[in-house]
C-alpha positions as CSV (number, residue, x, y, z in Angstrom):
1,X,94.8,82.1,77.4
2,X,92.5,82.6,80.2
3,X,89.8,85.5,80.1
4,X,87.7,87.3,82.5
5,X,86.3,90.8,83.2
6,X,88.0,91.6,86.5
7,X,91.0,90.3,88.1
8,X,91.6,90.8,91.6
9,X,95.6,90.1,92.9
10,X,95.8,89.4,96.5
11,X,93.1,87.2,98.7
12,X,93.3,88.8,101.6
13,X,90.7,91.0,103.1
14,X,90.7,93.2,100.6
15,X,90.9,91.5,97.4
16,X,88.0,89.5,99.5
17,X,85.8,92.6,100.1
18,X,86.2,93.6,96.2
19,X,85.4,90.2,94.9
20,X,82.2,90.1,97.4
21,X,81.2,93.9,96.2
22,X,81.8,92.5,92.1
23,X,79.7,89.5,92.9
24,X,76.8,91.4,94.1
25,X,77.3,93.1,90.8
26,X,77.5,90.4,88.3
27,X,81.2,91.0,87.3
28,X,82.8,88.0,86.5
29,X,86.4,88.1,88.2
30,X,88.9,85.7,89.7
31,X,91.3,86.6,92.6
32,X,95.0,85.4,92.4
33,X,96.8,84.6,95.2
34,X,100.2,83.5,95.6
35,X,99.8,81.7,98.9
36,X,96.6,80.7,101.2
37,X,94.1,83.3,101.7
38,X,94.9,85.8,104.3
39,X,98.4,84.5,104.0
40,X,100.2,87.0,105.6
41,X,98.0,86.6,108.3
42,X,99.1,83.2,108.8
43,X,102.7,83.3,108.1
44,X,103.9,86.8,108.7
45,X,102.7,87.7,112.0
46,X,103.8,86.5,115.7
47,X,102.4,83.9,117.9
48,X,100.6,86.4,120.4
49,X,99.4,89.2,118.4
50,X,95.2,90.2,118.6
51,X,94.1,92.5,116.0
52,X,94.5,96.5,117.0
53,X,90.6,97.1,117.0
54,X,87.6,94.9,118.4
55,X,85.9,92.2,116.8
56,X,82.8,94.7,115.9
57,X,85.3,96.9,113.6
58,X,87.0,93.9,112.0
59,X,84.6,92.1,110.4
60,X,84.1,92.3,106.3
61,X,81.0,93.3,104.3
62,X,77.7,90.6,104.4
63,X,79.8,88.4,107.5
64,X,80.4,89.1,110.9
65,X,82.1,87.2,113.9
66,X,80.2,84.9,115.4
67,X,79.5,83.9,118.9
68,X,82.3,86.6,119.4
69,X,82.4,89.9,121.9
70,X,81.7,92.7,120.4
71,X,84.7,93.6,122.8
72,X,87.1,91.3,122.0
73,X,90.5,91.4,120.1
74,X,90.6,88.3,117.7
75,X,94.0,86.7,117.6
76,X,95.2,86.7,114.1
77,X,95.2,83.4,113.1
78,X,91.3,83.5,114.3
79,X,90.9,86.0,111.9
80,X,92.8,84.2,108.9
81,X,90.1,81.5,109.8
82,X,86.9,84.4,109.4
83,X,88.9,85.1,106.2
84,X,88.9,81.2,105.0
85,X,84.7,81.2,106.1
86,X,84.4,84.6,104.1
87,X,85.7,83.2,100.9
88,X,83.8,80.0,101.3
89,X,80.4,82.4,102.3
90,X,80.6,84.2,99.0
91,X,82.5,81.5,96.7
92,X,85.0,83.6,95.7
93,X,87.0,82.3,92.7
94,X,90.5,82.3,94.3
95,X,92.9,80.7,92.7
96,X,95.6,79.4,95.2
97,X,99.7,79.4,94.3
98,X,99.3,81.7,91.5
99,X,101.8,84.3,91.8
100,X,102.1,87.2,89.6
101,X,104.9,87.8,87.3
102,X,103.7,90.4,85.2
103,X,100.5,92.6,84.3
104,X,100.9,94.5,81.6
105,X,98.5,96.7,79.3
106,X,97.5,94.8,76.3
107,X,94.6,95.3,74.1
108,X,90.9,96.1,75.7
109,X,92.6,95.5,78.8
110,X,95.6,93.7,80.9
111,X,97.9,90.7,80.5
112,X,98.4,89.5,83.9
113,X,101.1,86.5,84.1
114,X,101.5,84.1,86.8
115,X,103.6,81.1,87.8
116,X,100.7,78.9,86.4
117,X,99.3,80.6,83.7
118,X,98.1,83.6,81.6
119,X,95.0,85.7,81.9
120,X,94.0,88.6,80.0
121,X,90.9,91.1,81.8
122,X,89.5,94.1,81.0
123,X,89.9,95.6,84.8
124,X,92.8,95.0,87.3
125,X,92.3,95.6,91.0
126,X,95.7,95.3,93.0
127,X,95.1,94.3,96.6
128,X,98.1,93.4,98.2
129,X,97.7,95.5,101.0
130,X,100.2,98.2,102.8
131,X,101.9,95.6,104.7
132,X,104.1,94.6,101.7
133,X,107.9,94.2,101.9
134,X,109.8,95.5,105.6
135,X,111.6,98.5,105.2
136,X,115.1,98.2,106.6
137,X,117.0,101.1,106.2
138,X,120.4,100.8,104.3
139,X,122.4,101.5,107.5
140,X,121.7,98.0,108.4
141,X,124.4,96.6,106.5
142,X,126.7,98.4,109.2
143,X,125.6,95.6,111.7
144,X,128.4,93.4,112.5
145,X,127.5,89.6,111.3
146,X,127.5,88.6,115.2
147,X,124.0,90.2,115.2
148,X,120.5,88.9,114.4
149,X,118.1,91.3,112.5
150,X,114.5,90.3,111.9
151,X,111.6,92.4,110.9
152,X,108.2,91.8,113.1
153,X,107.4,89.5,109.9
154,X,110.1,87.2,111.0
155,X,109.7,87.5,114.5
156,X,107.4,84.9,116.3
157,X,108.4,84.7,120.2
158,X,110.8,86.0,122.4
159,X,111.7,82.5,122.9
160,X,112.7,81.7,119.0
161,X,115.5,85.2,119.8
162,X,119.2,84.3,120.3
163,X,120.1,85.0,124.2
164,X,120.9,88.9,125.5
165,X,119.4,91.7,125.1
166,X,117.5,93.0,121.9
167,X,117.3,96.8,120.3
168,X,113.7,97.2,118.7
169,X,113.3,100.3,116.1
170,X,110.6,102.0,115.7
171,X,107.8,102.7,118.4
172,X,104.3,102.2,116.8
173,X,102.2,99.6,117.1
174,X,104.1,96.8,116.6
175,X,107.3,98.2,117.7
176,X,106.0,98.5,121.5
177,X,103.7,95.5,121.4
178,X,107.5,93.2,120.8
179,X,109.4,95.4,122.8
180,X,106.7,94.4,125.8
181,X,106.7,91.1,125.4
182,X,110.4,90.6,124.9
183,X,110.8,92.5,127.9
184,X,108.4,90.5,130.2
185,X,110.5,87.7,128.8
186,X,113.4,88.7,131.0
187,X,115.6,90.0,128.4
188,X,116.8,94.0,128.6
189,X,115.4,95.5,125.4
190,X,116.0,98.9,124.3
191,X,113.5,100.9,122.1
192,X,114.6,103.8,119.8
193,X,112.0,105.9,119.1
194,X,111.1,107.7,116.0
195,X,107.7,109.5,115.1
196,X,104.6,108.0,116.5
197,X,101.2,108.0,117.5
198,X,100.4,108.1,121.2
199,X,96.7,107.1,121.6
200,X,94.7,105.5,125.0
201,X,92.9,102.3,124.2
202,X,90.2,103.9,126.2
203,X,88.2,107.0,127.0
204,X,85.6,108.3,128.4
205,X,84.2,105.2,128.8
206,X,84.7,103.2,125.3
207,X,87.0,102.0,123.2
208,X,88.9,104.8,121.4
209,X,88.6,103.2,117.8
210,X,84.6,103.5,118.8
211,X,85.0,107.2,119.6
212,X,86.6,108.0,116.3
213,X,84.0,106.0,114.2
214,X,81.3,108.0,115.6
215,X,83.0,111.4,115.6
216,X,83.5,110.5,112.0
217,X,87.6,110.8,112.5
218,X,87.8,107.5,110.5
219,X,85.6,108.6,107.6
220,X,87.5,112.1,106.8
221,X,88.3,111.7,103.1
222,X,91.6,111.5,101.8
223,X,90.9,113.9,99.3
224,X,90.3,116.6,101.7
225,X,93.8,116.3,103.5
226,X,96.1,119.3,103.0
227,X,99.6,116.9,102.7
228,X,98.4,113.8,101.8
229,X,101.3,111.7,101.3
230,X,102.6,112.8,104.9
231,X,99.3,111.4,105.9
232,X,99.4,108.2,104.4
233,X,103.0,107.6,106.3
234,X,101.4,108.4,109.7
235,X,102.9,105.6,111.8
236,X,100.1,103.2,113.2
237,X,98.3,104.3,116.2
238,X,100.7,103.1,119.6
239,X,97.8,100.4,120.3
240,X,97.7,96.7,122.1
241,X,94.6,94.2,121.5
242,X,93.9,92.5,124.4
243,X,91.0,91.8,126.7
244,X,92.4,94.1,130.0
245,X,92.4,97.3,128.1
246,X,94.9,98.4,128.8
247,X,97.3,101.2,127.3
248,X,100.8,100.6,125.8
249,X,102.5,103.7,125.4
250,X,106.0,104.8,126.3
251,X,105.1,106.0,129.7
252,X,104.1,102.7,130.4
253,X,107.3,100.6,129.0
254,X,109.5,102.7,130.6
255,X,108.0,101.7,134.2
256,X,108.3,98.4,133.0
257,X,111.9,99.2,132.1
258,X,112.6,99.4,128.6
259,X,115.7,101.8,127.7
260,X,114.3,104.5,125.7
261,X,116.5,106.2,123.2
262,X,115.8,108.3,120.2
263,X,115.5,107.9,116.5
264,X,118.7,105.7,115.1
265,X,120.8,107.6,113.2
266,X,124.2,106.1,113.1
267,X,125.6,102.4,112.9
268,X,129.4,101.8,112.7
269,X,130.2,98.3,113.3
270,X,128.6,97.8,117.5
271,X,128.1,101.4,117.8
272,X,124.6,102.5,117.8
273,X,124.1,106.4,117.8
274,X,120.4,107.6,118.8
275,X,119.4,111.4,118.0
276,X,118.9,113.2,121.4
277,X,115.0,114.0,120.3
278,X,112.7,111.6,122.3
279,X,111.2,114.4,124.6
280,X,110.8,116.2,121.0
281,X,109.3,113.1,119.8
282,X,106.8,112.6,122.8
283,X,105.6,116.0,123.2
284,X,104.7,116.2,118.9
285,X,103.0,112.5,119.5
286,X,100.9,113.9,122.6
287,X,100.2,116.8,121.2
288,X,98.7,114.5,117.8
289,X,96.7,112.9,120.4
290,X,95.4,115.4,122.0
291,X,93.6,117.2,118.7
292,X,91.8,113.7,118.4
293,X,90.6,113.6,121.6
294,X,89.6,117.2,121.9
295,X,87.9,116.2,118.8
296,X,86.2,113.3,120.5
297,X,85.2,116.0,123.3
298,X,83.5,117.9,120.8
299,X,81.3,115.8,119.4
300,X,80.6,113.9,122.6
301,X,79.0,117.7,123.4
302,X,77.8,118.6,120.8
303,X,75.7,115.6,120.5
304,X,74.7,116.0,124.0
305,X,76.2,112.2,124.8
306,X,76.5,110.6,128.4
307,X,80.3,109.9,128.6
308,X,81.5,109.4,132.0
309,X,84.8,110.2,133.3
310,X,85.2,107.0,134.7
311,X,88.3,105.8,133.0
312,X,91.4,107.7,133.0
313,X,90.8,110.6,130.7
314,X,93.8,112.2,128.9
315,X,96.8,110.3,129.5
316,X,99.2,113.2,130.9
317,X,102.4,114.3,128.5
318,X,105.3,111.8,129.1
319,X,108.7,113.8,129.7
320,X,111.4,110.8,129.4
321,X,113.7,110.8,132.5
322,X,116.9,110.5,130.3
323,X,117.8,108.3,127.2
324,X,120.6,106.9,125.4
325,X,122.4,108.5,122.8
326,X,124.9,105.8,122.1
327,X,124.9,101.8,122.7
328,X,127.8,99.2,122.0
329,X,126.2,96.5,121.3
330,X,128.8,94.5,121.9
331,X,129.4,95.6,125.5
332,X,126.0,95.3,126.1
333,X,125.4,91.9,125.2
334,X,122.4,93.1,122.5
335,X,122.3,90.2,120.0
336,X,119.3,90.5,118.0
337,X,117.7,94.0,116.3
338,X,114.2,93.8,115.2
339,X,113.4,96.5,112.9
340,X,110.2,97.5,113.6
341,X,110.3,100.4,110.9
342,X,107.3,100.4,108.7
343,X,106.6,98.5,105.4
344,X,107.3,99.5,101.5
345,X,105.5,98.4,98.4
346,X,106.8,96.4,95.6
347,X,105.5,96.2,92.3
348,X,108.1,94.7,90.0
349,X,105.5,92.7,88.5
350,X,103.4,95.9,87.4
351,X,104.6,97.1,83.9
352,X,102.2,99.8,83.5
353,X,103.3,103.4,84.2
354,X,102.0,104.4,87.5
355,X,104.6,104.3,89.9
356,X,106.3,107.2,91.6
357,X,110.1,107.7,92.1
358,X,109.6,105.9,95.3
359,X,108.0,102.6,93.5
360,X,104.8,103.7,94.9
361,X,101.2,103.5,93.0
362,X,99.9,106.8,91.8
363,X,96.1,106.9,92.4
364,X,93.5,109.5,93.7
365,X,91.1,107.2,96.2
366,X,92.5,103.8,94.3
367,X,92.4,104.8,90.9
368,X,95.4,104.9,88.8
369,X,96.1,107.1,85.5
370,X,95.6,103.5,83.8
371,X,91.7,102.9,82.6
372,X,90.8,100.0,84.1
373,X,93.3,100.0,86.5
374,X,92.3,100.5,90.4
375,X,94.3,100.0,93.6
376,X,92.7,98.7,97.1
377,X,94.1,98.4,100.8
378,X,96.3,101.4,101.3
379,X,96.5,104.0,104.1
380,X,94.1,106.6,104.0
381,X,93.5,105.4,100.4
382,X,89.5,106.7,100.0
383,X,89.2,107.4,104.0
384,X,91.3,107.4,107.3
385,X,90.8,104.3,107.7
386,X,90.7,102.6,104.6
387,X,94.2,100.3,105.7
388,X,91.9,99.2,108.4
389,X,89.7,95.8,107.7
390,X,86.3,97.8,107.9
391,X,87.9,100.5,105.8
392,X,89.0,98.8,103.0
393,X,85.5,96.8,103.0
394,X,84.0,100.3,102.7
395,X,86.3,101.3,99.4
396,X,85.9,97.6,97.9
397,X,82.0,98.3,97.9
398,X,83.0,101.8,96.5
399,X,85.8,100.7,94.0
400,X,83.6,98.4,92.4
401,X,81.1,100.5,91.2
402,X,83.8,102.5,89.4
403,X,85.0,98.8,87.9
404,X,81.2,98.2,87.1
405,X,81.4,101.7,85.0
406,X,84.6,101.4,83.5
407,X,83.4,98.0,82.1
408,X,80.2,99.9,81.1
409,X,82.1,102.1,79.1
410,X,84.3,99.3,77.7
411,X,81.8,96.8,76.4
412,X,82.9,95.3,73.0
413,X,86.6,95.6,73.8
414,X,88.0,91.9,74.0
415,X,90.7,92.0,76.3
């Protein structure tokens, strides 16, 4: 039987940032991880992507980039290499290929079993982010066998897609990045459209993720937030990561010529049906974009700030031409669907009661019902942007000092 104080699951940057903020404290811990560090990073994400916010917002606690620009969007297996040099910086005690099986409450503390062994601690901090398990919905199964369906976790190029065309659901982030790059592959793509958040990469003269930090958009407290659970599933901002700036919204794939339709709603067999809602959908995502940027305006004035109007300022309301309502697949040649429609968390492993109806943890900024039990990495978990990498290396700092009182509170209590 192994022991330790702390035990962090997941080495990614979050279970990182927390073992960097107990370090600094003098809490011994180790960090299980089932894979390599940052392994989703390196195995779950497609050959082209750049992370959604520059190099100055995406470095960790005590390390930044180096020899980077400030400006840049870091390709993400660069930044699964920052994560290798951050673990290595701080020595973090990771312990590689340990997957866990079970953590349950035990004595003074946890039980925590993995495919190598078992530990027993007196704290448990579960980082394994927000970007867990796909989500695809039930309907699905309706797909005839004839098609491909891949999640953005499976999909790498357009060039590893079977030939025709390709129907990409959902329209944040990721959802528009594919459906781009498919497109500019020469293959027809359609995009069905659900909620999302419309957002220019710039304004007023710097990048928009800038804006918000110093507006303090990204620091309003989760506790403050009239509906919080319909906060935390806020699609991603409709962001792209790359060194021209420019904007990737629906007003600029449809020039390009991706089919817009609505949300998906029906699947019999080859038939697709779409809701007839995407000018609905477009005018409620503009309107969400423009409170953040009158927001922006605000404090650019009321700080008396030199912000030129160089750049484009408000990107005007998109009023789709027309879109589908119905698609045969078959007719159309559309082989592959990738379901670009959000992620779910899975805990079968945790045996402590804390989970929702939905599977979900239960926690008020990351801590659980459970003494001793905290949870890091999740949207708007302690802040707006505590899903983001800055974010959740803002919480680990914060999280740990409630581990460090907890323990206080404990001493004496073997786990």
């Amino acid at each position: 039987m192994n022991r330790t104080d702390a035990l962090i699951i997941g080495a990614g940057q979050a279970g990182l940032a927390m073992s960097r903020a107990l370090g600094i404290r003098g809490i011994e811990h180790v960090v299980l991880e089932r894979g390599r560090i940052g392994e989703r990073w390196r195995s779950e994400r497609w050959d082209s992507l750049h992370l959604l916010t520059t190099s100055s917002y995406s470095a960790l606690p005590g390390l930044d980039h180096l020899d980077v620009d400030p400006e840049s969007f870091m390709p993400a297996a660069g930044f699964a290499n920052y994560l290798d040099r951050y673990a290595g910086a701080f020595a973090v005690p990771v312990i590689r290929g340990a997957e866990v099986t079970a953590v349950e409450a035990s004595q003074g503390g946890y039980q925590v079993a993995t495919s190598t062994r078992i530990w027993r601690a007196r704290s448990v901090i579960i980082a394994t982010g927000a970007c867990d398990v796909p989500h695809r919905p039930e309907q699905a199964a309706n797909l005839p066998a004839s098609v491909t369906q891949i999640s953005p976790a499976e999909y790498r190029s357009p060039a590893g897609l079977p030939d025709g065309g390709v129907l990409v659901v959902g329209a944040s982030s990721s959802g528009v990045q594919i459906a781009e790059e498919v497109h500019a592959s020469g293959r027809p793509v359609t995009l069905a459209v659900g909620d999302h958040t419309r957002m220019p990469r710039r304004y007023r003269g710097r990048d928009i993720y800038a804006w918000m930090d110093m507006a303090g958009i990204l620091d309003d407290p989760a506790d403050e937030s009239g509906n919080l659970e319909s906060v935390r599933r806020q699609p991603s901002l409709q962001l792209v990561g790359r060194s021209d700036h420019g904007n990737l919204d629906l007003a600029v794939l449809a020039a390009q010529g991706v089919r817009l339709a609505g949300r998906l709603t029906t699947i019999h067999g080859s038939l697709v049906g779409f809701q007839s809602d995407l000018a609905r959908a477009t005018m409620k995502s503009h309107i969400r974009m423009s409170k953040t940027l009158y927001r922006i305006d605000r404090f650019i004035e009321s700080h008396g700030l030199s912000a030129p109007r160089s750049d484009p300022d408000q990107p005007q309301p998109f009023i789709p031409y027309r879109d589908a309502t119905a698609l045969d697949l078959r007719r159309e040649n559309i082989r592959t669907v990738i379901w670009a429609t959000g992620y779910r968390r899975s805990y079968r492993w945790l045996h402590v009661p804390v989970l929702d109806g939905n599977g979900e943890i239960i926690h008020r900024s990351g801590v659980t019902r459970a003494p001793g039990l905290f949870v890091l990495g999740l949207n708007f978990l302690r802040r707006r942007r505590s899903a983001f990498i800055d974010g959740c290396g803002l919480d680990a700092v914060e999280i740990a000092d409630l581990v460090k009182g907890h323990l206080a509170c404990t001493v004496g209590q073997a786990a």
